[in-house]
C-alpha positions as a Markdown table, in Angstrom:
| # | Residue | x | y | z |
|---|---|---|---|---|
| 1 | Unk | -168.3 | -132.8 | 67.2 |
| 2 | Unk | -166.9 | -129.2 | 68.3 |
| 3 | Unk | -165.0 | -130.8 | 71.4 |
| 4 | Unk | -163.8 | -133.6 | 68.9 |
| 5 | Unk | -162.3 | -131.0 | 66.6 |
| 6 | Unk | -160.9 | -129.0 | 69.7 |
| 7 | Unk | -158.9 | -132.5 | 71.0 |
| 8 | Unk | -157.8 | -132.9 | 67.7 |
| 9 | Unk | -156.6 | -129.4 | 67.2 |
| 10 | Unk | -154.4 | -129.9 | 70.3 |
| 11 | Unk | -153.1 | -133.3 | 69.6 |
| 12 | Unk | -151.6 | -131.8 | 66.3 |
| 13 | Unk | -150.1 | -129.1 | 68.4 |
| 14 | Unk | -148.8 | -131.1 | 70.8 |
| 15 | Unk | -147.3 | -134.0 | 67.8 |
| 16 | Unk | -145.5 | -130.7 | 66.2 |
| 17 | Unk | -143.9 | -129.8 | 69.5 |
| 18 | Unk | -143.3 | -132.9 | 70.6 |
| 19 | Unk | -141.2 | -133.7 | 67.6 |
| 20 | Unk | -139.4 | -130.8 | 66.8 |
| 21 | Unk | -137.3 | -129.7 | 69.8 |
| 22 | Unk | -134.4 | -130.0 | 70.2 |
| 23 | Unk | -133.2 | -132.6 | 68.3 |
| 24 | Unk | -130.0 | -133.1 | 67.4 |
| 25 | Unk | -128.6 | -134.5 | 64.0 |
| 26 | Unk | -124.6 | -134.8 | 64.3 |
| 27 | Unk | -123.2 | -136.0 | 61.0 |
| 28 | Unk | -119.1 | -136.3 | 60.5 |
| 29 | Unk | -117.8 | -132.9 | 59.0 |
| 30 | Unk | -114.7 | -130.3 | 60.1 |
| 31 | Unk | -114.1 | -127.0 | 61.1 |
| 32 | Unk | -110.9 | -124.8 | 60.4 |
| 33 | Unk | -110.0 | -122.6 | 63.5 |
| 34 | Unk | -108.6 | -118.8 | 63.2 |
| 35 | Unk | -105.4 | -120.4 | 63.4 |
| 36 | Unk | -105.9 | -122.6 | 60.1 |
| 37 | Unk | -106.2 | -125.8 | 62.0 |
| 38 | Unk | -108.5 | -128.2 | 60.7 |
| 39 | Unk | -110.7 | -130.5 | 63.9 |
| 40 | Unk | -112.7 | -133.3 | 62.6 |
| 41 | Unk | -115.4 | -134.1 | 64.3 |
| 42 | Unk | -119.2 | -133.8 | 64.1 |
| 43 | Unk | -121.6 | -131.6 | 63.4 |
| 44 | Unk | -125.8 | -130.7 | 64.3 |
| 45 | Unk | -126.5 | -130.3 | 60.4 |
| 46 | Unk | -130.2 | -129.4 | 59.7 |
| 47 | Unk | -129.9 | -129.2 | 56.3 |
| 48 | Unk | -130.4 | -125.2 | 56.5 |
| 49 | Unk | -132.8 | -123.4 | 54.4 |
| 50 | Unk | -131.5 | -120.1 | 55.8 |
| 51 | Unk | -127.8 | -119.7 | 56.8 |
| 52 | Unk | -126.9 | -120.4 | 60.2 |
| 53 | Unk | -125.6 | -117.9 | 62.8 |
| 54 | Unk | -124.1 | -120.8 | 64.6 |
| 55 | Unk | -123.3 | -124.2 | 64.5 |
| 56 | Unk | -122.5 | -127.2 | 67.1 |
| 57 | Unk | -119.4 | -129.1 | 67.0 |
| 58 | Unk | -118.7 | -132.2 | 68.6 |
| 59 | Unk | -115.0 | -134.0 | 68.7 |
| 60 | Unk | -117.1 | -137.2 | 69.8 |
| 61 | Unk | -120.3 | -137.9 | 69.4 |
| 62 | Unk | -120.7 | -138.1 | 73.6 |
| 63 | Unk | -119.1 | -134.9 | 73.5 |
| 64 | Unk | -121.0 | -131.7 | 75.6 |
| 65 | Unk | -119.8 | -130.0 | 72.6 |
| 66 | Unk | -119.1 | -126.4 | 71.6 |
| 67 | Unk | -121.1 | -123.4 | 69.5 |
| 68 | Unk | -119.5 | -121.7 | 66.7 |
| 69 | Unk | -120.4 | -118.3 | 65.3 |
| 70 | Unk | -118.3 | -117.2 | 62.3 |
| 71 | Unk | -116.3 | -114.8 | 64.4 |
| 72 | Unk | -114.9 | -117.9 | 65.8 |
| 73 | Unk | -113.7 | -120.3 | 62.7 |
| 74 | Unk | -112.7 | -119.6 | 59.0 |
| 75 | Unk | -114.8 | -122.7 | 57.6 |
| 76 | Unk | -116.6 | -125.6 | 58.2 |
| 77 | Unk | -117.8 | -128.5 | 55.9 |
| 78 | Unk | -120.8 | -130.7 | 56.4 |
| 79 | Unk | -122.8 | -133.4 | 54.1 |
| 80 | Unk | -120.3 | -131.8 | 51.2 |
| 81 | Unk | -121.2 | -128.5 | 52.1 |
| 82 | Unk | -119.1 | -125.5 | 52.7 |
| 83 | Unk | -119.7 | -122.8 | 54.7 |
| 84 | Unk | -117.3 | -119.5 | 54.9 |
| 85 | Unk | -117.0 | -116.6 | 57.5 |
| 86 | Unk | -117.3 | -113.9 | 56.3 |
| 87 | Unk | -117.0 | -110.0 | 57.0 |
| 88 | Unk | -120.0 | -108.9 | 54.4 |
| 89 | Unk | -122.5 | -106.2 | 53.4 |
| 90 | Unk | -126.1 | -106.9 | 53.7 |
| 91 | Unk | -129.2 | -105.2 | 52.1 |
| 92 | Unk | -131.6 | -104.6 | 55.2 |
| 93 | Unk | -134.2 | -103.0 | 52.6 |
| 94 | Unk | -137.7 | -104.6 | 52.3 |
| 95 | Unk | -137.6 | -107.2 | 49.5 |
| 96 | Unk | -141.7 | -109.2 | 49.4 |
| 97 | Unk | -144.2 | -106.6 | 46.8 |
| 98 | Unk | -146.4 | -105.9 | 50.0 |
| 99 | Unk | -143.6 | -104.2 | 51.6 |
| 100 | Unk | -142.1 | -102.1 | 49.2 |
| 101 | Unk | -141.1 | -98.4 | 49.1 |
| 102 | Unk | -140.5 | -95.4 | 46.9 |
| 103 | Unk | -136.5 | -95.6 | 47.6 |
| 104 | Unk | -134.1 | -96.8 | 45.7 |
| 105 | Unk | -131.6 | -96.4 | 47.9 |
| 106 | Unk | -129.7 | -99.8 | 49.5 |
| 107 | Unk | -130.1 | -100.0 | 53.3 |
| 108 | Unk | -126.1 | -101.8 | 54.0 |
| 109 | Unk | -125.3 | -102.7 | 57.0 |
| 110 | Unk | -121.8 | -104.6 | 57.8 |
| 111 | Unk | -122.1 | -108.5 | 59.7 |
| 112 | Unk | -120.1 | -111.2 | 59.8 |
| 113 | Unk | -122.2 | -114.6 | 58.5 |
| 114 | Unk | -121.7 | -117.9 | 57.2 |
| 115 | Unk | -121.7 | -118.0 | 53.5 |
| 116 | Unk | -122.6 | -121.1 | 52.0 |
| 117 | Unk | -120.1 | -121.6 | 49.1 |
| 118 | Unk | -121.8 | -122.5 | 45.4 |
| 119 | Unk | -119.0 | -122.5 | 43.1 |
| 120 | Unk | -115.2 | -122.4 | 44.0 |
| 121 | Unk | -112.3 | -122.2 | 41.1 |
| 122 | Unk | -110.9 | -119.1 | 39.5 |
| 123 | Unk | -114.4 | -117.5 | 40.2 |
| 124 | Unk | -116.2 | -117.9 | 43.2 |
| 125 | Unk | -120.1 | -117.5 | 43.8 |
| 126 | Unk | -121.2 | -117.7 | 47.7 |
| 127 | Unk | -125.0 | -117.9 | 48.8 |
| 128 | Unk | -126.9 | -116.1 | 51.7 |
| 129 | Unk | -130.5 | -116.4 | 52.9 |
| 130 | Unk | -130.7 | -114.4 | 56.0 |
| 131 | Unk | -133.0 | -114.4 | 58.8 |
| 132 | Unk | -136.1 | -112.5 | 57.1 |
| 133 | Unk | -135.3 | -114.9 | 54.0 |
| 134 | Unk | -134.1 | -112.7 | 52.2 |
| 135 | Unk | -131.0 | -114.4 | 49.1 |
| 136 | Unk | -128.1 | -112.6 | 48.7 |
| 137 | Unk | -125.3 | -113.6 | 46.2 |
| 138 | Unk | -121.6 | -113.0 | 46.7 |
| 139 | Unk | -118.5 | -113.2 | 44.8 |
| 140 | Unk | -115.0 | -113.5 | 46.0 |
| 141 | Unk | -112.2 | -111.3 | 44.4 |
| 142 | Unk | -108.6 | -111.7 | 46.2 |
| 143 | Unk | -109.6 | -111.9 | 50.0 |
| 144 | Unk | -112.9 | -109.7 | 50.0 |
| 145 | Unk | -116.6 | -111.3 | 49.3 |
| 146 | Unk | -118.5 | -108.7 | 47.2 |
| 147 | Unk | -122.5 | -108.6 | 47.1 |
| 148 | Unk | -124.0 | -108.5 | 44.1 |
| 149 | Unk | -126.3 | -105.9 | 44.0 |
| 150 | Unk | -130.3 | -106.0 | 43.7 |
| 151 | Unk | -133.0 | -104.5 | 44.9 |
| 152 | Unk | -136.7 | -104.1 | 44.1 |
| 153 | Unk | -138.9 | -100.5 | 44.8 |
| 154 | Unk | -141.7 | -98.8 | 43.7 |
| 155 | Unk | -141.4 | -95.3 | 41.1 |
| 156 | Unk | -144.3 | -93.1 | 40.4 |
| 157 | Unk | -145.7 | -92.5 | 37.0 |
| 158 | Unk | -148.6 | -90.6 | 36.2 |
| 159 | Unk | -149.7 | -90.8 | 39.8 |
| 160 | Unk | -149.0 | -94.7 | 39.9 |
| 161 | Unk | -146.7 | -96.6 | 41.6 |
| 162 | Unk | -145.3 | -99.1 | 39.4 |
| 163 | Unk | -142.2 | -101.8 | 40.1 |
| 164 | Unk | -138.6 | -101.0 | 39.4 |
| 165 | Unk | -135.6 | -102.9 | 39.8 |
| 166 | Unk | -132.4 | -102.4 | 40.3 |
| 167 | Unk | -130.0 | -104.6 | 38.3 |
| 168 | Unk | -126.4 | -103.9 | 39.1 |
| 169 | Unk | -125.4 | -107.8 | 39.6 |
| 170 | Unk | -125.5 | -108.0 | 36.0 |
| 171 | Unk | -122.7 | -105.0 | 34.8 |
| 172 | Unk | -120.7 | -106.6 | 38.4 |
| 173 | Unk | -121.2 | -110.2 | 36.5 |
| 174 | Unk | -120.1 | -108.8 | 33.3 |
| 175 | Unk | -116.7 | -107.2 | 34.6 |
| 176 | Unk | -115.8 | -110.4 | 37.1 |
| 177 | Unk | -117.0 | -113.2 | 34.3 |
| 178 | Unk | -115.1 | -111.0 | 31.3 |
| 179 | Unk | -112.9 | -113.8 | 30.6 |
| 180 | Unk | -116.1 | -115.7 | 29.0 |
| 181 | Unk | -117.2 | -113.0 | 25.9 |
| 182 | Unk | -119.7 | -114.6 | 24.8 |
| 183 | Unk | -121.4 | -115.0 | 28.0 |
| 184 | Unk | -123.0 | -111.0 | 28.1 |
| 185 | Unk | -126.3 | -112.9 | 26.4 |
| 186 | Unk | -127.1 | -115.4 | 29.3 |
| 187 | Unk | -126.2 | -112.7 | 31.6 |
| 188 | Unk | -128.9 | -110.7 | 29.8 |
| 189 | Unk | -131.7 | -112.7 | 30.4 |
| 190 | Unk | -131.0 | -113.7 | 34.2 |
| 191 | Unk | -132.9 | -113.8 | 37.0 |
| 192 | Unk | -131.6 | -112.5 | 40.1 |
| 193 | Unk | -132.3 | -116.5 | 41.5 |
| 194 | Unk | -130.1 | -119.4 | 43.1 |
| 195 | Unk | -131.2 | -121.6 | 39.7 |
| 196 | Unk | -130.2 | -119.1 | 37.2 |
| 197 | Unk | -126.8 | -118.1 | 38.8 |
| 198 | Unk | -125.6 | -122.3 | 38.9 |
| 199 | Unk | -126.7 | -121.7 | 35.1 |
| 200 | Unk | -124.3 | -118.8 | 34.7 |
| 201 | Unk | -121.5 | -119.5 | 36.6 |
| 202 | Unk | -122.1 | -123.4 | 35.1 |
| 203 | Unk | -121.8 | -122.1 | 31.4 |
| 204 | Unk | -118.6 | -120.0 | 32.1 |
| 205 | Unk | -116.8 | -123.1 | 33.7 |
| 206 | Unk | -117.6 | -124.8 | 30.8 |
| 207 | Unk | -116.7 | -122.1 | 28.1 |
| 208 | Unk | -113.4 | -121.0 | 30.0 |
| 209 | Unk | -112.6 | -124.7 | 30.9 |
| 210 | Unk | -111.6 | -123.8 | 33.9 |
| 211 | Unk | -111.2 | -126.4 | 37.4 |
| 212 | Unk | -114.1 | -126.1 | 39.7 |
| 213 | Unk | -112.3 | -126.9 | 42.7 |
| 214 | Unk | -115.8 | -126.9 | 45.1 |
| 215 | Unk | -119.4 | -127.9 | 43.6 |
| 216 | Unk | -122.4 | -128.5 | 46.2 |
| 217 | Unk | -124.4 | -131.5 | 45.2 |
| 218 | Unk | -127.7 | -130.0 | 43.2 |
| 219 | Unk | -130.6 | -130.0 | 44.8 |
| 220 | Unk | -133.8 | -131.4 | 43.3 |
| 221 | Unk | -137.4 | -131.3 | 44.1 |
| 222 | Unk | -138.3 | -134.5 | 45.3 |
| 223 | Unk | -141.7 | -136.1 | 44.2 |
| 224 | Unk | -143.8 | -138.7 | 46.0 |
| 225 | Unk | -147.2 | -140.7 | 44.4 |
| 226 | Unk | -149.5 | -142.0 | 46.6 |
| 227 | Unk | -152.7 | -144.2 | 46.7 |
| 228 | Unk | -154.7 | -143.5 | 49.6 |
| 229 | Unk | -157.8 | -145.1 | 50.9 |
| 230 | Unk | -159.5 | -144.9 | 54.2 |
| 231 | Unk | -163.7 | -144.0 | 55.5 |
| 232 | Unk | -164.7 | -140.6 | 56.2 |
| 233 | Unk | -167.4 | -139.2 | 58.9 |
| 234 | Unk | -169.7 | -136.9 | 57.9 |
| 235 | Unk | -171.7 | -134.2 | 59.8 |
| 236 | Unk | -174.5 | -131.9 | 58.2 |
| 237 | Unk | -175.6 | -129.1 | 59.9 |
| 238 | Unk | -178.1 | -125.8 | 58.6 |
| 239 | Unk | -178.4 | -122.5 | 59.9 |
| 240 | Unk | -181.4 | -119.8 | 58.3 |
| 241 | Unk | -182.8 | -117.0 | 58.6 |
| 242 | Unk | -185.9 | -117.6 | 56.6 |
| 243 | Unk | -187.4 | -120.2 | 58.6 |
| 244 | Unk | -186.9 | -123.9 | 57.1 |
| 245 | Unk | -187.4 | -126.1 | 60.2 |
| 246 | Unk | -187.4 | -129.2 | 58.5 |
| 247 | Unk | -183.6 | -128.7 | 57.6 |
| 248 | Unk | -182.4 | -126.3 | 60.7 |
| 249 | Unk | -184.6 | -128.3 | 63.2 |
| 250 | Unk | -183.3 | -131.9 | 62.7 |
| 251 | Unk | -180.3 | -133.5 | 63.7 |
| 252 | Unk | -179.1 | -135.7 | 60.8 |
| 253 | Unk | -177.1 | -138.7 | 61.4 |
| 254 | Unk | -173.8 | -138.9 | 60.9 |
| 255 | Unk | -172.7 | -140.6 | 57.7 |
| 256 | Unk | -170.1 | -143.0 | 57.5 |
| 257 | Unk | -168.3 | -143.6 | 53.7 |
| 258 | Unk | -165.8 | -144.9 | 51.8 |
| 259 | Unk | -163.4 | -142.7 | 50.2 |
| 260 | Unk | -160.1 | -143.2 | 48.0 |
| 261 | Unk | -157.8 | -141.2 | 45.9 |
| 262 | Unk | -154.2 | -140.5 | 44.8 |
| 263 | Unk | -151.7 | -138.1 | 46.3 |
| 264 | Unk | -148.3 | -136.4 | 44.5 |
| 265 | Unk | -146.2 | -134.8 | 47.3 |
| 266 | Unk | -143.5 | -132.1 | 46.5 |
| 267 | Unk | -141.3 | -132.3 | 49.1 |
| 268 | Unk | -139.0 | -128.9 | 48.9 |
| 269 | Unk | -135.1 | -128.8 | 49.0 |
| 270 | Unk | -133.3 | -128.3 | 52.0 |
| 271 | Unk | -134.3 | -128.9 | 55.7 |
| 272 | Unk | -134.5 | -132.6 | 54.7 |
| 273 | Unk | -137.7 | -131.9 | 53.0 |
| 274 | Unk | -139.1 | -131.2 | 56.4 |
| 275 | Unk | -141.5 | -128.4 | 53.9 |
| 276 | Unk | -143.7 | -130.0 | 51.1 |
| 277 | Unk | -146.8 | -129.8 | 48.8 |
| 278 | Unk | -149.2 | -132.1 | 49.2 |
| 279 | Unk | -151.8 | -132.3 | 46.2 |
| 280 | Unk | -154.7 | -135.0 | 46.6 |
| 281 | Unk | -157.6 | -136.1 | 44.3 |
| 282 | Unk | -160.3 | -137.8 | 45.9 |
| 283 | Unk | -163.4 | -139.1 | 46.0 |
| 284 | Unk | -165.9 | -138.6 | 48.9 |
| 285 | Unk | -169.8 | -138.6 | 49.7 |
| 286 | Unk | -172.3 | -138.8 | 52.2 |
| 287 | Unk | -175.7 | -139.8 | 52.9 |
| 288 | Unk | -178.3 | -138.9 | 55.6 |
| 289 | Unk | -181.7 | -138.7 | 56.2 |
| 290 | Unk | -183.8 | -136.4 | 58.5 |
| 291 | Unk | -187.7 | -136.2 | 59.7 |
| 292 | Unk | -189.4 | -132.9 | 61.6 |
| 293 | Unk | -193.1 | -132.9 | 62.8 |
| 294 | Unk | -194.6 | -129.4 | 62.5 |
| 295 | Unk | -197.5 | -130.2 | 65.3 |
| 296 | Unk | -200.3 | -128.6 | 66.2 |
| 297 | Unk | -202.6 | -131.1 | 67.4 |
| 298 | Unk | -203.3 | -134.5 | 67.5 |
| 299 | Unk | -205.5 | -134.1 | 64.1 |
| 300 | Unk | -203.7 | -131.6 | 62.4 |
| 301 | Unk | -199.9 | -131.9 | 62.1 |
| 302 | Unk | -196.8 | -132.2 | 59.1 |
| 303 | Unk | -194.6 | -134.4 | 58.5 |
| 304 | Unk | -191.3 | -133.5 | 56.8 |
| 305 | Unk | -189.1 | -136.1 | 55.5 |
| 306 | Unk | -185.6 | -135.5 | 53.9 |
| 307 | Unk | -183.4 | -137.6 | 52.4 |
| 308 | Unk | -179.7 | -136.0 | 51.4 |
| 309 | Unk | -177.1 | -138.1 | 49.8 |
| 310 | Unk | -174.1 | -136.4 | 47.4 |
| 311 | Unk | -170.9 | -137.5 | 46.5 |
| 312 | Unk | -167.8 | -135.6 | 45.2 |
| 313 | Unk | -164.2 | -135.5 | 43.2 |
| 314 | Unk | -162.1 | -133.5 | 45.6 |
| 315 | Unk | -159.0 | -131.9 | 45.0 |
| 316 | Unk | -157.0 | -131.0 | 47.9 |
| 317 | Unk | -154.2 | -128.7 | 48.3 |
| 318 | Unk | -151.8 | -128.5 | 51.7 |
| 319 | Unk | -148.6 | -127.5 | 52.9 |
| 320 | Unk | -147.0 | -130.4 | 55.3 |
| 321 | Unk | -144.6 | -130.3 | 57.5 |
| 322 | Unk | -142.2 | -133.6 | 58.0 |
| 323 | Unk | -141.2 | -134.3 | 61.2 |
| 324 | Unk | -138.6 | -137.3 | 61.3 |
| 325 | Unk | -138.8 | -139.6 | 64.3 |
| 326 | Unk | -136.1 | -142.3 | 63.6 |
| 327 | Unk | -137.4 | -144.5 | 61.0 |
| 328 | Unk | -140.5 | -142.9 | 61.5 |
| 329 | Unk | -141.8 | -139.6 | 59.7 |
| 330 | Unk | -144.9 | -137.9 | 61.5 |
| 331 | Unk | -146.1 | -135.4 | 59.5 |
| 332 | Unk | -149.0 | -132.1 | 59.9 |
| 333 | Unk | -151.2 | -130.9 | 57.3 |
| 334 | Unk | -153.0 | -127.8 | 56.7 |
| 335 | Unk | -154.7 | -126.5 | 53.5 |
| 336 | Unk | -157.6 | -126.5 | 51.2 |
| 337 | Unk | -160.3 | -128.8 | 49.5 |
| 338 | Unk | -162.2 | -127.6 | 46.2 |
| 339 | Unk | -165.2 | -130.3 | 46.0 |
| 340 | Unk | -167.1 | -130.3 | 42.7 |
| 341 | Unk | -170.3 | -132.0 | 43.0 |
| 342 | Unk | -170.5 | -135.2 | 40.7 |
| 343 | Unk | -174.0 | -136.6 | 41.8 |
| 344 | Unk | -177.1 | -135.6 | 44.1 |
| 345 | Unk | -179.7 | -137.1 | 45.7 |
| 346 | Unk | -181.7 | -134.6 | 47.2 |
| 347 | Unk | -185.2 | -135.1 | 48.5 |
| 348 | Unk | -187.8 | -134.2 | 50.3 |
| 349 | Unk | -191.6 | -135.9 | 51.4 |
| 350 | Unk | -194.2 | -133.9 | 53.2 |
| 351 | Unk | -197.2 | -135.3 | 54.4 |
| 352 | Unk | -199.6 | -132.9 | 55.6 |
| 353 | Unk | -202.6 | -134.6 | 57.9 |
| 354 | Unk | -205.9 | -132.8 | 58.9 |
| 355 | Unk | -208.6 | -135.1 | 60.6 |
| 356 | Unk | -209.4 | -138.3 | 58.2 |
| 357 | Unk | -207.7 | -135.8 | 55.1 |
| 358 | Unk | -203.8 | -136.5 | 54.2 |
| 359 | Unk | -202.2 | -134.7 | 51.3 |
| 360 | Unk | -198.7 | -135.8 | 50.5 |
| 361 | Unk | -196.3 | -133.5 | 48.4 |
| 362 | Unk | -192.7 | -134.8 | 47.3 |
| 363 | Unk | -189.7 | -132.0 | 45.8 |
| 364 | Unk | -186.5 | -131.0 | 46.4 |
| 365 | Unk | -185.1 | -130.4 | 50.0 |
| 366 | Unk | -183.0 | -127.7 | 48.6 |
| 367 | Unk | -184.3 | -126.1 | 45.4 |
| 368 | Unk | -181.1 | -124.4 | 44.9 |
| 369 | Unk | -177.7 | -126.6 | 45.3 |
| 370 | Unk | -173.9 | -125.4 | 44.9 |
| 371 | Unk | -171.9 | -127.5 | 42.5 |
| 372 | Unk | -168.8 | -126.7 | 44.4 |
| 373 | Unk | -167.8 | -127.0 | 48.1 |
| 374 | Unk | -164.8 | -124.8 | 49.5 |
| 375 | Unk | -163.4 | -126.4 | 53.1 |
| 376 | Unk | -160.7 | -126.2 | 55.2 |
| 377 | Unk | -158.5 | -129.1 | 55.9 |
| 378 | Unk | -156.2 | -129.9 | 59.0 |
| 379 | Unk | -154.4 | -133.5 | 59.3 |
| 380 | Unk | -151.6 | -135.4 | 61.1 |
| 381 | Unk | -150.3 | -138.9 | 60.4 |
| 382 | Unk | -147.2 | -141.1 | 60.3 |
| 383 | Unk | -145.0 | -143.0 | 57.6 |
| 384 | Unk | -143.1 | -145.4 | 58.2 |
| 385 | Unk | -140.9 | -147.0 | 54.6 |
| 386 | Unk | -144.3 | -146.9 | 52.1 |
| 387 | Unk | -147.1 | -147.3 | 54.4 |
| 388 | Unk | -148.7 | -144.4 | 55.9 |
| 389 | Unk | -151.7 | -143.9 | 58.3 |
| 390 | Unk | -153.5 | -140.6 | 58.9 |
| 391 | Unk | -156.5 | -138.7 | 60.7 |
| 392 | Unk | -157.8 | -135.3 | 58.7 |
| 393 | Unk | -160.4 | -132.8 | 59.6 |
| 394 | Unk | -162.6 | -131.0 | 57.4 |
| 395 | Unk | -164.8 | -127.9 | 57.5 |
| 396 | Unk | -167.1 | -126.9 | 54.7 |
| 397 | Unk | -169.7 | -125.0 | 52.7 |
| 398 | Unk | -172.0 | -127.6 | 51.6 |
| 399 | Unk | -174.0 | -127.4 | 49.2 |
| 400 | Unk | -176.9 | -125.1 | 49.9 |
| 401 | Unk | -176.8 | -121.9 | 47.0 |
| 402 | Unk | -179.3 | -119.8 | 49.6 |
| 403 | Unk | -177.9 | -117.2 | 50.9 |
| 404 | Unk | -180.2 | -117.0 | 53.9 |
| 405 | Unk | -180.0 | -120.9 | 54.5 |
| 406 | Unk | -176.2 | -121.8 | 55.3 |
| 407 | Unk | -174.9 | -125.7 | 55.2 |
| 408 | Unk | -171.5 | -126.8 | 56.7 |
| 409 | Unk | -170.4 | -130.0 | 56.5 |
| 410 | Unk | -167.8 | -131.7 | 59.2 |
| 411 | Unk | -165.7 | -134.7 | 58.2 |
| 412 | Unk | -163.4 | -136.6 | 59.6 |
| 413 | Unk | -161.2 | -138.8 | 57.5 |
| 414 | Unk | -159.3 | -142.1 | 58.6 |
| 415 | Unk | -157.0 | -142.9 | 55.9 |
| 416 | Unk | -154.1 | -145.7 | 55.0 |
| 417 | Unk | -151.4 | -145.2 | 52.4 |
| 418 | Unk | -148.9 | -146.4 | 49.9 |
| 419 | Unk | -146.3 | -144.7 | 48.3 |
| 420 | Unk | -144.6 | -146.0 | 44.9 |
């Protein structure tokens, strides 16, 4: 079972790389070179999460083709997406809680970047994920791009460190949106977040009537149902300390099942949903059945005989990564399973034998069960239009409560999909 899990370990590896390099994805958009020439041609769009440092351009599609950095072109436009260059200042200070510091201070530096445009009219709002992913939101007055300014620290009080923020976007929002006076209370209550700026800069369009001359297409989450259905393999193993034989000592059969269940997938926005959220509900079991002889000699020797059988209602979490392969999506799992126990059959017979003399003595194998598994899950699969095929691996707790006598259960899952 170990070298199974090992070969399937580096199968997923090698599916990921496989699929993922290099690929291009031209799609028809423009440039407009530092002389204010506009070249249509085609472009390697990846949908980017963060903003690119540089992007290929094609006049054909059998074009060698050429890389652009923003020091090189004014604009380019892909899938009804702008992006401008842009001479800008950048926040370099640490931004995720686990990183943050006592200073409030901004750590600027100048670069030159793509910005991807968000609103463009008589006020302008420009986006900016960088290469820690970090969001940074710009506005455009005359020929400049301003930031808007936020960051997050730490303060001490009372020899605690509590959060602070700093909030400046909001009095920089109030001054360059003052044409809009009633807008100060949506301004109030706003998060420094890619959802509520559309919201702001959305309401003063419509207050001020203003033209929006450039609006992205909005991005939605993207939900997915499944019904899946499929067998799983199951392995039981034990491993104690206080010496139980009759479970550590015997090598159960595997168990072969039926299993079945539903899946939603949250696919997320951008990178063609390459990123989603794969939440399962399932149902699973196993059944096995194990004997030991404790000998001593031919007239006086035990015989224990175990019988193990439990089903569950799983509900698995995982992140999945998409990999399209034409009309083909192969896909990688990795995540969680929360089993909760829904019934139990959990036996054990010993039959003790001295000379002409046999006692026997039935009980529980395992006086003490869990109610709830925890495992680890790791997949691969494909999907082609609604049907979808996939192997998954599983490492568990089991469901012995003893904390000197440890259970893990392996399972392998073969499973076959439809999605609505």
């Amino acid at each position: 079972m170990r070298a199974l899990f090992s070969s399937f370990l580096l199968l997923i590896f090698f599916v990921g790389a496989t699929t993922s390099y290099g690929k291009e994805t031209l799609y028809p958009g423009y440039i407009i070179t530092l002389k204010n020439d506009t070249v249509n041609g085609y472009i390697d769009y990846k949908n980017w999460d963060k903003n690119p440092d540089k992007i290929l351009f094609k006049k054909t599609i059998s074009d060698t083709g050429l890389y652009f950095t923003p020091e090189l072109i004014i604009e380019f436009n892909i899938e009804n997406e702008i992006y401008k260059s842009a001479i800008v200042e950048i926040d370099q200070s640490p931004f995720r809680t686990n990183d943050l510091t006592l200073s409030p201070e901004f750590q600027l530096i100048t670069d030159t970047v793509f910005l991807r445009a968000v609103f463009i009219g008589e006020k302008e709002l420009y986006f900016l994920k960088d290469s820690r992913g970090k969001d940074s939101f710009y506005i455009k007055d005359g020929s400049g791009y301003h930031w808007l300014m936020y960051k997050k620290y730490l303060k001490k009080e009372d020899k605690k460190k509590l959060l602070a923020v700093n909030n400046n976007y909001i009095g920089q929002l109030i001054l360059y949106l003052q044409n809009c006076p009633t807008i100060n209370p949506v301004l109030s209550s706003m998060a420094y977040s890619y959802k509520d700026f559309l919201k702001v800069f959305s309401y003063y369009y419509d207050f001020t009537k203003s033209e929006v001359i450039y609006q992205p297409n909005q991005e939605k989450v993207k939900l997915n149902f499944s019904v899946l259905a499929g067998v799983n393999i199951t392995s039981l193993k034990f491993k104690s300390e206080a010496g139980v034989p009759y479970l550590t000592d015997v090598d159960y059969p595997i168990s072969t099942n039926f299993t079945a269940g539903i899946a939603l997938d949250i696919l997320f926005p951008r990178n063609f949903g390459r990123w989603s959220f794969n939440n399962e509900v399932f149902y699973t079991s196993y059944s096995t059945k194990g004997s030991y002889e404790n000998y001593t000699h031919e007239n006086r020797y035990i015989i224990t005989d175990t019988e193990l059988s439990f089903s569950y209602i799983k509900i698995n979490t995982m992140f999945r990564r998409n990999f399209p392969v034409q009309k083909m999506v192969i896909f990688t799992d990795l995540g969680f399973s929360n089993g909760f126990m829904i019934t139990s059959h959990n036996y054990k017979k010993e039959t003790n034998i001295l000379f002409e003399q046999i006692n026997i003595t039935e009980g529980e194998a395992i006086p003490e069960t869990r109610k709830h598994e925890q495992c680890l899950l790791v997949g691969f699969g494909g999907r082609y239009n609604h049907f979808s095929v996939g192997l998954r691996y599983e490492i568990g707790n089991g469901m012995s409560n003893y904390l000197n006598t440890r259970s893990t259960t392996h399972r392998f899952y073969f499973l076959f999909g439809y999605k609505f």
